[in-house]
C-alpha positions in Angstrom: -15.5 -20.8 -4.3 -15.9 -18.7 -1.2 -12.6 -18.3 -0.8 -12.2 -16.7 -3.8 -15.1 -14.3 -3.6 -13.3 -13.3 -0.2 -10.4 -12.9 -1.6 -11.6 -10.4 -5.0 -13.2 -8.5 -2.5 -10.0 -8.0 -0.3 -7.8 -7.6 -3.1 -10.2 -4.7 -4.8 -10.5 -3.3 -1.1 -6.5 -3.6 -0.6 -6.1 -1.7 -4.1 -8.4 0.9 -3.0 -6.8 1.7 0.2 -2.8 1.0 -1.2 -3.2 2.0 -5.1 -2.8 0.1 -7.9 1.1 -0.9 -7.4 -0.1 -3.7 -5.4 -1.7 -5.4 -7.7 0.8 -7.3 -9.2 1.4 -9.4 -5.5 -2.4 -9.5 -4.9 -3.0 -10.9 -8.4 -0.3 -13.2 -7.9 -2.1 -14.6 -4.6 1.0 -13.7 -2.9 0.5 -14.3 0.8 1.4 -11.2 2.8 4.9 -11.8 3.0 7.5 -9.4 4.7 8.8 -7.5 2.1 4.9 -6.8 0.8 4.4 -5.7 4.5 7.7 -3.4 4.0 6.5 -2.2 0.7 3.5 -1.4 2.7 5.3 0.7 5.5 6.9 2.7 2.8 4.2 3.4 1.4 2.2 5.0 4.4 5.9 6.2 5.3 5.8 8.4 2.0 2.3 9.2 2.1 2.8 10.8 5.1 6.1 12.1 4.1 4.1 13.6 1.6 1.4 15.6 3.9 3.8 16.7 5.9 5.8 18.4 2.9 2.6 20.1 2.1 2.7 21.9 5.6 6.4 22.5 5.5 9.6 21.2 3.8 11.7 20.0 6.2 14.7 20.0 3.4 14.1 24.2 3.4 14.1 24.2 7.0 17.8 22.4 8.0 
């Protein structure tokens, strides 16, 4: 039973931080397996991707 109230709070904190796209392997109890953690690198990858391209578009500038 403690596990699982550990868990529901990780998972809601996990969605928090990630979105809800990860839902599906959280709900799933998926252990954090490589491609979630690669999923999860591609994700910050494109975040920052993102902020970047809000200070300047490096497509414009090649």
């Amino acid at each position: 039973m403690k596990k699982d109230a550990k868990f529901i709070k990780m998972r809601r904190k996990i969605c928090e931080l990630l979105g809800c796209w990860c839902l599906v392997y959280v709900e799933a109890r998926a252990p954090v397996t490589i491609e979630t953690k690669v999923k999860q690198n591609n994700f910050v990858m494109a975040l920052n991707i993102a902020n970047e391209s809000e200070n300047e578009s490096p497509l414009e500038s090649s």
